[in-house]
N, C-alpha and C positions, 0 to 999 in steps of 0.2 A: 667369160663365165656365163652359164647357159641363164644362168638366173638374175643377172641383168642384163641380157638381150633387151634392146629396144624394139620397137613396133617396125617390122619389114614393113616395106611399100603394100606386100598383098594383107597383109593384118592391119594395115591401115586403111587400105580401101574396105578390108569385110567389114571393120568397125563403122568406120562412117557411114557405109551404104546401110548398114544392119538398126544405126540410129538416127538416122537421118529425119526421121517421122516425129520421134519423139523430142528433135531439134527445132525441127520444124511447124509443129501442132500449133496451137492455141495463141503461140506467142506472135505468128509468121514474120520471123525475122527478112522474109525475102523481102519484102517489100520497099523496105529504104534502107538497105544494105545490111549488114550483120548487126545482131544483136548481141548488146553489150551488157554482160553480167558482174555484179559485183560479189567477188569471194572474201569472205573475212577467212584468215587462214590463225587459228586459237593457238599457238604453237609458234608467234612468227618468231624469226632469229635465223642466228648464220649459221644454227645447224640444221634446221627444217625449211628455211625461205628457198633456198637453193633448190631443195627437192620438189617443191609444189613449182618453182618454176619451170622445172625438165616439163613436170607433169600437163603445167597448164600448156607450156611451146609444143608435145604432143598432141594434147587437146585441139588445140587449134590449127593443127595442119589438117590433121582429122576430120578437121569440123570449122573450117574455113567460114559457114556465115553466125559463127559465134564468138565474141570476144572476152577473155576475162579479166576483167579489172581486178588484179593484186591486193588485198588490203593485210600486212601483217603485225600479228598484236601478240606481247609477251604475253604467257601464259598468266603469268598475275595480275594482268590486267583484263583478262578475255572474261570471266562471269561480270566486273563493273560495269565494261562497255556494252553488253548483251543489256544487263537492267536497263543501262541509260536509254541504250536504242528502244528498249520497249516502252520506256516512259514514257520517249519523247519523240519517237517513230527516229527511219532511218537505218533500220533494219538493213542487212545485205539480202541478196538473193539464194544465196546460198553460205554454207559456213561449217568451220569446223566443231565440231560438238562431242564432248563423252557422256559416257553413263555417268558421269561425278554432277556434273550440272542438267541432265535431261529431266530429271524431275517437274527441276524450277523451270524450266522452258518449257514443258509442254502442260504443268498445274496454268500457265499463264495464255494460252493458246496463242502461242508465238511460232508453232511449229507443224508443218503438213506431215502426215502422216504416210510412209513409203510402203507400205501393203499392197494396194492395188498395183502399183507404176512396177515395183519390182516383180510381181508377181506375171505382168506382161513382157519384163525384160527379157535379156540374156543373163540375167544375172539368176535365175529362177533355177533351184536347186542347186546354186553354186557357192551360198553363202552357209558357213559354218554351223551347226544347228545351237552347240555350243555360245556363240559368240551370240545367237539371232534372237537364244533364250536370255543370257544373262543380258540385251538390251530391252527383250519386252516384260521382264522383271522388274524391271527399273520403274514404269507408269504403270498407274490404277487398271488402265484400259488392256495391258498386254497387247498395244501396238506398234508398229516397228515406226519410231519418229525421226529416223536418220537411217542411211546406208551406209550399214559397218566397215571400214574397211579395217583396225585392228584392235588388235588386247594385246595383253603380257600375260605370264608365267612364271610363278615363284621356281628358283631355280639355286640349288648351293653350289656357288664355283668355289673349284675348292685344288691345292695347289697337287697338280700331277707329276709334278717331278718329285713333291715329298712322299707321296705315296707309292711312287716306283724305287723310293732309296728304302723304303721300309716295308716295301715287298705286300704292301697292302692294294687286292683290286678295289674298284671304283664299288662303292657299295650297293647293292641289291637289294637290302631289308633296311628297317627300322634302326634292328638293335645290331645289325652290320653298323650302319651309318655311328650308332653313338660308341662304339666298338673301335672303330677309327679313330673318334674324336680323342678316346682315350689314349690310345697308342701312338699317335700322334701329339700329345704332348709332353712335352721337355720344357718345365718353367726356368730350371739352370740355365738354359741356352734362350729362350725369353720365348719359348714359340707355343705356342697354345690350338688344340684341337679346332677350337672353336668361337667365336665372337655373337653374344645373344646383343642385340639393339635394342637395349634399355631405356633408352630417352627417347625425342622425337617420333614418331613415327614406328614405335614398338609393335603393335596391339593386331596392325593388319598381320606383319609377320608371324606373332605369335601363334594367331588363330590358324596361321597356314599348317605353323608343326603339331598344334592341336589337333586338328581337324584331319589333316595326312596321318599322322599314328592312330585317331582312334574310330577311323573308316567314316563316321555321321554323314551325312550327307547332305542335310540341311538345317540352314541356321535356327529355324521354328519351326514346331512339331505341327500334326495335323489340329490342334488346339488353340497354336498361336503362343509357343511357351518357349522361349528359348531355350538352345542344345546347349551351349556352351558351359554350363556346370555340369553334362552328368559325368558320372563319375568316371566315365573312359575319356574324355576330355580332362579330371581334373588329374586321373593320374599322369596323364601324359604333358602338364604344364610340370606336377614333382619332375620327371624327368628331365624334363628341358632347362627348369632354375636347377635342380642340383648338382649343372653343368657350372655354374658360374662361380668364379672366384679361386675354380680347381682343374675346369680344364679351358678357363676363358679368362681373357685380365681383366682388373677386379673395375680398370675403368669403364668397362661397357655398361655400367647399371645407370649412365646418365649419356652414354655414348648414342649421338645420332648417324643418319647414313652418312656425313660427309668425313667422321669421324671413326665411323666402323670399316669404311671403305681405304684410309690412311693406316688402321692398323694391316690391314689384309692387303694392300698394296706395297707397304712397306716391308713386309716379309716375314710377320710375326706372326701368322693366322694360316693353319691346313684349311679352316672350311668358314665361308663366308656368305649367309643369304642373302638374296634380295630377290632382284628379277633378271630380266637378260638385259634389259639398258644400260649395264654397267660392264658390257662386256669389253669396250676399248681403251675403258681406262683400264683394266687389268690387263688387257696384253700389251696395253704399253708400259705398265710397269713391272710387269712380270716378264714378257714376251709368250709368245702364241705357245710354245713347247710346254710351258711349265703351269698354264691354266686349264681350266677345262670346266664342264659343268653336267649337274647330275640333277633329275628331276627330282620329285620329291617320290621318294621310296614307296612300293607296293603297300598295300596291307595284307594279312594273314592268309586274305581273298585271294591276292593277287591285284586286287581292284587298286590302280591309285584315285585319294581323293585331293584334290584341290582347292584352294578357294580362289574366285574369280577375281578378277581384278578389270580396272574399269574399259572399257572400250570407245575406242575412238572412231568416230566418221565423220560424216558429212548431212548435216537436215537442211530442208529448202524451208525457208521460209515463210509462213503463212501470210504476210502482209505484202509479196514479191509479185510481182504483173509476171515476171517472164520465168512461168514454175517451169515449162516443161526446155527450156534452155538450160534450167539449172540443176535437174533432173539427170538432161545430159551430161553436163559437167560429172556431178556425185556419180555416174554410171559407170562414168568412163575411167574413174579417177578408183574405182575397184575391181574394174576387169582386170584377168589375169596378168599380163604384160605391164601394168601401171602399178598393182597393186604388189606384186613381185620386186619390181624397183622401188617402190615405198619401204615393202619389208626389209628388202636390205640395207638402203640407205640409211633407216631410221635402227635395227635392232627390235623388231619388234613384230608379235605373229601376226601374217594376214589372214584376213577375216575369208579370200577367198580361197576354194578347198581344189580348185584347181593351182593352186602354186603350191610346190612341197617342201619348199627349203632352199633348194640352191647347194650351193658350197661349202654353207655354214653349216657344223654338224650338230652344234645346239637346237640351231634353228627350226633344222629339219626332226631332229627328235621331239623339241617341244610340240612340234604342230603335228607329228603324229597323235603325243601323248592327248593333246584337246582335241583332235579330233575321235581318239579312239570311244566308240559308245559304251566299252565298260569306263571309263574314267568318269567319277563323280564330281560335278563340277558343285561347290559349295556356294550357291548366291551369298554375296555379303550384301545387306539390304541397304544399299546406295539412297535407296529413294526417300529413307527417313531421314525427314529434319534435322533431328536430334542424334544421328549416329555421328555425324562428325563431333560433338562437344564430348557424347558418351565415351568416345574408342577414346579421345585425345585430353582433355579437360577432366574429365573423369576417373578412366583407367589407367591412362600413362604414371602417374604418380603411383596407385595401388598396384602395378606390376610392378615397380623399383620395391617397392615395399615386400613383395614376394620375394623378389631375390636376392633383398638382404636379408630374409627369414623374420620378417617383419607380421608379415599376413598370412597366413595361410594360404595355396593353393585354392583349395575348397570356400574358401570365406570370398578369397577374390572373387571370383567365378560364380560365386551367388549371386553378390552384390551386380555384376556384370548384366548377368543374363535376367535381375529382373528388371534392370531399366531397360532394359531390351525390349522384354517381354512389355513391358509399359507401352514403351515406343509404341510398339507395333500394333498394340491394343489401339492406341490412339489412331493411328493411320486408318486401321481397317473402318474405324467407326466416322473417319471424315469424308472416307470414301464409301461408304456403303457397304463394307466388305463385312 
């Protein structure tokens, strides 16, 4: 498959000749043999360690006077060990990092800044503008503190063999999509249009079918006033709860992903959100024929809008002797050919705009859809402190409460958007903004 092609012998020589300066700089590894870098990789496991190995054993044929020391850390452990390192030094040279924790790394100046370096690379006009914004949204500064190599995309897979036995195509609009959900369900036979994620981890998804029906385009106005109550966001939460209970089972109002993913694997569910990271456990339990997946629906415009989701790379270290070794690494580890076997290995969009897809036709759809420049990309404001206890600790219960006609749409969505709008008060005014 042309889309993981490995690096021929001549794409290895133009790489390494092409970096070889920025391997070589400030660090000079020549002088007492190769210089050895240490990678923390945030993501380590036997489903990501494998791929950072391909990547690094590429690296280093490529780049023979550089060595990379391996270090892999569960994801639930990678923001502890990062504190700990900054406490108490020990920092790696390079390392894996998203939009989720960049804040707190770079409020702490733990992290070099990739502006200048990429802007002399090869990597210069090939990163996603999409992806280069929702990273420099993330810090006060609007600097780039890591080299992107991916994000995700909200995405509903949704069962294509039920929709070919009911003669219904893949939906194109809005009120196609909830059109579907209807005629696709049969509670007699147990099968239900649609599955809303009530419990854990509610709130990002919800705002995606917000924000996708009611065009908005960002989360706070030119004011600093959170969107998320006007009234074309609240009516499109009535829409989305008064799916539940009639064309969804009645257990999702407390159902999280590992539980929403067992209704919809098990064979009870036409249409299922999340992102594309779920896509192997569906065709293993469904098989490839019978899944499939559908971006989130145009609006009125034409324009689809999206909300971002976080993105992952690679930042050098600010406390690291050997920046421009590790520079090389993060460069080399998003050029095409490396970043292309990430994307497919992993399920997830690369950040570089020279790789299209591949084989995978979600894959290649999705990175059209983020790359296309009418697509509104919806910041979710990652960098405030307080949005993780707001969305989770806060609103996850007041959404359950929605969808058992408990609250109001509109009462939620108030209460929502002004500790938002708090939030964000507060930030601008610690940062000067």
């Amino acid at each position: 498959m042309a889309f993981r092609r490995l690096l021929t012998a001549a794409a290895v020589f133009a790489v390494g000749s092409g970096l070889a300066l920025a391997g070589c700089g400030a660090d000079d590894p020549a002088a007492d043999g190769p210089t050895t870098i240490t990678f923390w990789d945030d993501n380590g496991g036997p489903a990501r360690t494998p791929v950072w190995e391909h990547i690094i054993a590429e690296f280093e044929d490529a780049h023979p006077d550089i060595k990379v020391d391996y270090v892999g850390i569960p994801i639930a452990q990678t923001q502890q060990k990062y504190d700990t390192a900054i406490a108490g030094g020990g920092l790696p040279d390079v390392g894996g990092v998203s939009t989720a924790m960049l804040a707190n790394l770079v409020a702490r100046q733990s992290l070099d800044a990739m502006d200048d370096r990429i802007a002399g690379s090869p990597l210069t006009d090939k990163l996603s503008e999409q992806v280069v914004k929702t990273v420099r949204d993330t810090v006060p500064d609007g600097k780039l503190y890591m080299v992107p190599m991916s994000t995700n995309i909200g995405v509903f897979w949704y069962r294509s063999d039920w929709f070919a036995e009911a003669g219904i195509a893949q939906p194109k609009s809005w009120d196609e999509f909830f059109t579907a959900i209807e005629k696709l369900t049969d509670t007699g036979n147990n099968r239900y249009g649609f599955t809303i994620r009530g419990g854990a981890g509610s709130i990002a998804q919800m705002l995606e079918v917000l924000y996708g029906q009611s065009g908005i385009g960002e989360i706070f106005d030119g004011s600093g006033k959170a969107t998320v109550n006007d009234p074309r966001n609240v009516e499109a939460l009535e829409r989305l709860a008064g799916l539940y209970d009639k064309y969804t089972p009645q257990a999702d109002v407390t159902n999280d992903y590992v539980k929403m993913v067992a209704q919809f694997d098990g064979g009870n569910i036409a249409i299922m959100q999340h992102n594309l990271g779920s896509y192997t456990d569906h065709v293993e339990a469904l098989g490839a024929d019978n899944v499939a997946a559908m971006l989130v629906p145009p609006g009125d415009d034409g324009a689809r809008t999206v909300t971002s989701n976080p993105v992952s790379g690679l930042g050098v270290f600010a406390t690291g002797e050997k920046k421009d070794a590790a520079f090389t690494f993060a460069e080399f580890a998003a050029s095409k050919d490396m970043n292309a076997y990430w994307a497919e290995e992993t399920g997830v969009l690369p950040a570089n705009t020279d790789v299209t897809g591949g084989g995978l036709a979600h894959i290649a759809e999705a990175t059209k859809v983020l790359n296309d420049p009418t697509t509104k990309l919806v910041q979710l404001p990652y960098y405030l402190p307080e949005f993780n206890a707001i969305t989770k600790t806060d609103a996850e219960p007041q959404f359950q409460k929605v969808l058992l006609g408990e609250l109001s749409a509109a009462d939620f969505l108030d209460e929502l958007a002004g500790k938002l709008t708090e939030a964000q008060a507060e930030y601008k005014q610690r940062n000067g903004g």
